[in-house]
N, C-alpha and C positions, 0 to 999 in steps of 0.2 A: 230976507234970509233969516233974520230972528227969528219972526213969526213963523217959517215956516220949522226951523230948529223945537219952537214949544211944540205946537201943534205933534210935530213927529215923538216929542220926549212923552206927550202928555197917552197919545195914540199908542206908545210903548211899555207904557205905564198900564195903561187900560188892559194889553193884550196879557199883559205878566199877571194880572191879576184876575184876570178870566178863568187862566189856565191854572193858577191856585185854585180856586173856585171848583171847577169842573174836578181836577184830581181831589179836593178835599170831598167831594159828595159823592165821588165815587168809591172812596176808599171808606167812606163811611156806610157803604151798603154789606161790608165785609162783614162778616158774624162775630158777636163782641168776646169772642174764643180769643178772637186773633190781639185785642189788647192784654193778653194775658202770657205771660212765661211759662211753660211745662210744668216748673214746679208748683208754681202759682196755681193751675188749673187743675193739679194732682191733690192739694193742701187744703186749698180755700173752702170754707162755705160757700151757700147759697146767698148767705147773709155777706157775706166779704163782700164775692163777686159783686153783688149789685152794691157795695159801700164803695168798692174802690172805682166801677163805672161813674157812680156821682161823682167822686173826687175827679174825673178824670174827664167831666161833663157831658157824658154820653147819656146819661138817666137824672132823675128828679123825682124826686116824693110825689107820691101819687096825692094830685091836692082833693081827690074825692074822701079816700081815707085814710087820710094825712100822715102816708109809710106805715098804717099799722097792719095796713092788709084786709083789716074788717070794714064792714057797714052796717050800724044795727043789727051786730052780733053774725053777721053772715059776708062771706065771700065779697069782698068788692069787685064787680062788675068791670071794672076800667081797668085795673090793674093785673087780673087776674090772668091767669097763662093758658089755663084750660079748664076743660066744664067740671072734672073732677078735683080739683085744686081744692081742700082745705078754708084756703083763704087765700087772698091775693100776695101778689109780692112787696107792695107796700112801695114798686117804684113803676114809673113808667118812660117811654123813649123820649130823650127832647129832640126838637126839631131841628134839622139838619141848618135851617136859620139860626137859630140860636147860637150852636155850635160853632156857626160858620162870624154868628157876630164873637163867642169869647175868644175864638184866630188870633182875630184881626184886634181887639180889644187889649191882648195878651200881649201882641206881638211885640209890643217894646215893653221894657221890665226893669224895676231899680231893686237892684238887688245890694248889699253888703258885703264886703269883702274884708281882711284879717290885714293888719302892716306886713303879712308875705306873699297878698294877694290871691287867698283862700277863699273861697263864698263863705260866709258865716251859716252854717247850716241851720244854728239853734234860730236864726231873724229870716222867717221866710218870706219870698219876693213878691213885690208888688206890681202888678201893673202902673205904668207910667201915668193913666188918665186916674186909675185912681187912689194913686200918691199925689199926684197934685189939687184932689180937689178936697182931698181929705185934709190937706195942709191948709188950700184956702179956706174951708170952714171953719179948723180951730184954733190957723195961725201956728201950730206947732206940727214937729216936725212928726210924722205918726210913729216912724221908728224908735224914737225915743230920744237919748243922749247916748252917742256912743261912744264905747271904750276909744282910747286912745292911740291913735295910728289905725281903726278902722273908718270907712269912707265908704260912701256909695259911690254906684257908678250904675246907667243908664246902658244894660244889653239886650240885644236882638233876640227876639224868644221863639222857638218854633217847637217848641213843648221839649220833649228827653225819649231816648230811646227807649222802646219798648221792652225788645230783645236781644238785639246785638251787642248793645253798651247800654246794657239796662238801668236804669238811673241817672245815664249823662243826659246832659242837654245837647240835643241836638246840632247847637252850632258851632259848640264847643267840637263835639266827632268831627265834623266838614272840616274846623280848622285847621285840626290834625292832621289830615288826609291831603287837604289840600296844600297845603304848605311841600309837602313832597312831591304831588306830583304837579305845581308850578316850577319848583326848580328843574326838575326834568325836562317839562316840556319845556321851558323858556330857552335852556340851554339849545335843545334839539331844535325848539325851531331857527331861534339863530343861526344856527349848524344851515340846517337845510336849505334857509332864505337865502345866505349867502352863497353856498355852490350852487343851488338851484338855476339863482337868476345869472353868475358866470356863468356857467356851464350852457345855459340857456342860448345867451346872447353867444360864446363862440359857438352853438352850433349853427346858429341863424347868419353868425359871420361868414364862414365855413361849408356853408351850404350844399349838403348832395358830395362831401369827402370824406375821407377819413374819421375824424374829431366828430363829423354828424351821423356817420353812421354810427358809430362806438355810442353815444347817447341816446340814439334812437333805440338801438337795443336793448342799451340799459333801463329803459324806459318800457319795452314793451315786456322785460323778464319780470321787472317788479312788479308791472300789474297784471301779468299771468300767472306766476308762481303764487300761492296759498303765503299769505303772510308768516304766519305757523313754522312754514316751512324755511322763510328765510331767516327765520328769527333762530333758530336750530342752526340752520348752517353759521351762521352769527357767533352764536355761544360755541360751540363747539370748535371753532376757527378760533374766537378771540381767548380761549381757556387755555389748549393746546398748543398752538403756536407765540402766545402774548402773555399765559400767566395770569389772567386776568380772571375775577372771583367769577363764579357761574349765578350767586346772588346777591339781591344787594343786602346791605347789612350795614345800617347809621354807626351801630356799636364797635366798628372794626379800626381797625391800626387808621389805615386808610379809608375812611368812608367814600370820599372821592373814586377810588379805585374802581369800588361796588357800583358806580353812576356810569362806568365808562360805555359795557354792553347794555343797557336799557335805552341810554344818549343816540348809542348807534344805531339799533335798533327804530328806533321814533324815527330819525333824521333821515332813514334808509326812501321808506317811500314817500316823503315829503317830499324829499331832494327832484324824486323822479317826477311830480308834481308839479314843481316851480320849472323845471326843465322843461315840459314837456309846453306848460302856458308860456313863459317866456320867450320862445324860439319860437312858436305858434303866432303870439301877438305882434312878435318884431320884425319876420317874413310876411304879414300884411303889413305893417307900417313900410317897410321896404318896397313894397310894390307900387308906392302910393307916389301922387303929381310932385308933392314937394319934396321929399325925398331926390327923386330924379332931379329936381332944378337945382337943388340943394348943390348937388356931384358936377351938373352945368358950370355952376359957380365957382369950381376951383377947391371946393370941402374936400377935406381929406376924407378918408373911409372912417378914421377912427373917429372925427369931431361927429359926421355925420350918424355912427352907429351911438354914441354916448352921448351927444347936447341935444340930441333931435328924437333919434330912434325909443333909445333905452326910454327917457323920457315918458314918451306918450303910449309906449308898450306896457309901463308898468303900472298905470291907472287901473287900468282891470284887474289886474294882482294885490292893488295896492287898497282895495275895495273889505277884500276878506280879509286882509292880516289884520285889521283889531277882533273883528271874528272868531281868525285861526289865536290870535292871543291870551283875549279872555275865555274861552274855550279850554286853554291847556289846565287852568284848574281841575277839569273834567279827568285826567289823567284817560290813560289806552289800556282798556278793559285785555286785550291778548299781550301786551308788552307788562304790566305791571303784574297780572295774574302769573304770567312767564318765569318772571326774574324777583319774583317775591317779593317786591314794592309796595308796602303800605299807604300807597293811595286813592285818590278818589276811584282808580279805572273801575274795579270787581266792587265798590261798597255799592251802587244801585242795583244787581244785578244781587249781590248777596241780601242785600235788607230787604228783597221780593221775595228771595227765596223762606226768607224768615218771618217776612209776612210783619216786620218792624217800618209799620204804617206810617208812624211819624217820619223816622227816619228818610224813608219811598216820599213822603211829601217835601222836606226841606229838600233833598236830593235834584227831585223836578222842580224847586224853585227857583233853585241855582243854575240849575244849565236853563231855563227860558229866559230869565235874565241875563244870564251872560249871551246868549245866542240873539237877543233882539235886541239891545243894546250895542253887540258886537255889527250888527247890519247898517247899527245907526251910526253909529262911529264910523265905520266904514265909507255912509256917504260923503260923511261931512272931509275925513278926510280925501277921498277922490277929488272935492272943491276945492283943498286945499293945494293939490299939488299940479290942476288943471285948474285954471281962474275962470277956463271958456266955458265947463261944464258948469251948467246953472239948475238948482234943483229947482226952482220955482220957475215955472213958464207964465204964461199971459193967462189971468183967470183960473191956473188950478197950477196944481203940483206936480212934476213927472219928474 
């Protein structure tokens, strides 16, 4: 079980990093217009633009002639942009390796902070590997001696927006984002998991009456109706009849208030979700040899539908919910765009539109890690709540 626990961590590891990989080179094939702001690309020189692409490590001095542009008084040849050019540009493109090594090189950062937990902007950050090696060569600390109540601290870097939050760091925007729309989701899926799986089990009680039909429909309107459009009848039901804010709004009397239509929203076709697998999974387990011997024996319906049934019905459900959990960081691109929710759902769809590359990359690093991680958690707890389910079989894995 161990072995097979690394092996899946390490195999998960691999794939999250692949998929960096492939979206960083791909986003690098974008024209370096798009590392640039409006006004940046209205303002700048020729000279800017290729200085702040260095800083920004898309470009390098050209080492034939060494950024000046010339060669023995004429055009350098390597650097040069076109046959009419003057002289060359004095930079040239670094290798999408390269690039892909200062990522991964950057990615962790010690930066400095103020006693009210400010970055100190004037002490700019270092990479982790080398602030430590720089320390073990001269035994001192490279920062210097710092003011009093400032302190380092060791954070996750995946560079700063481009455009959107021009000058944040990137992980800093995600945490903002995300922090609202996990409480959303967290609430709603709670919401959902719990009527989902009753609702579920009495329809599968209940079978082919009343209570199952009323669920079964419920179940076939939510996923024929246009989400859009329940989410409309939603707001407009809960404003009207309930008083309830049509947006949300953290700044209000009641912030709470402002969560109620988005909560319900989210919770709406989840519910129909867990209903519709629950009662699915629990009418085969019903059908099944031990079940019947079970009711031979004198079980009541109810021990038989909850110590037996519910049980080994909710393995398969219970598969996705670290999934469906770490997932809600992602926030609902139609429910949060909806109800004016500052979170994650519209910022990957907005940072394409804006063409804020970095941003587009921290964004898909987050949902492949939370989604392959969320699979892996998932198996292990299926093992945990079925001891019979064995990931490792004889000579391989299944």
């Amino acid at each position: 079980m161990v072995k097979y626990i690394i092996k899946r961590l390490f195999q998960s590891i691999m794939v999250i990093l692949l998929v960096v990989c492939v979206v960083f080179c791909l986003l690098r094939l974008m024209p370096s217009d798009y590392f640039f702001t409006e006004d940046e690309l209205m303002k700048f020189t020729e000279t800017q633009k290729y200085a702040k692409l260095e800083r920004l490590g898309l470009m390098e001095s050209c080492s034939d002639c060494k950024g000046t542009g010339l060669v023995n008084g004429e055009a350098c040849h390597t650097c040069r942009e076109n046959e009419i050019a003057p002289k060359g540009t004095g930079y040239v493109n670094r290798s999408v390796i390269a690039q892909l090594g200062d990522f991964f090189g950057d990615m962790l950062q010690m930066r400095v902070f103020n006693a009210k937990g400010k970055e100190v902007k004037s002490i700019e950050p270092m990479s982790l590997l080398k602030y430590l090696s720089e320390k073990s060569k001269t035994g001192e600390d490279p920062f210097g001696t710092l003011k009093e109540g400032y302190y380092k601290k060791v954070m996750f870097n995946l560079g700063k927006s481009i455009r959107l939050e021009k000058n944040q760091y990137v992980t800093d925007v995600i945490a903002s984002k995300m922090v609202v729309s996990m409480r959303i989701g967290l609430i709603s899926l709670g919401i959902s998991l719990v009527l989902g799986v009753v609702f579920g089990v009495l329809q599968a009680r209940y079978k082919d009456k009343l209570f199952d039909n009323l669920g079964t429909a419920y179940t076939v309107i939510v996923n024929a109706v246009p989400h859009l459009v329940i989410y409309t009848i939603i707001m407009i039901a809960g404003a009207s009849l309930l008083g309830l804010p049509m947006r949300y709004d953290a700044t209000a009397e009641k912030p709470w208030l402002t969560m109620v239509l988005p909560i319900i929203c989210l919770s709406v076709a989840s519910t129909a979700g867990y209903m519709l697998w629950t009662r699915r999974y629990m009418v085969d387990e019903l059908n099944k040899d031990y079940i019947r011997l079970a009711k031979l024996k004198g079980l009541s319906d109810r021990k038989v539908m909850f110590r037996h049934v519910l049980k080994n019905a909710f393995v398969p459900l219970a598969q996705y919910l670290p999934y469906s959990i770490l997932l809600t960081v992602g926030g609902s691109l139609l429910v949060e765009t909806f109800f004016a929710v500052p979170g994650m759902g519209p910022e990957l769809t907005t940072a394409i539109s804006r063409y804020d590359l970095n941003l587009v990359q921290g964004i898909v690093l987050l949902y492949a890690t939370m989604g392959i991680f969320g699979v892996f958690l998932g198996d292990l707890l299926m093992t945990m709540i079925d001891p019979r389910i064995k990931l490792t079989g004889k000579g391989d894995v299944r």
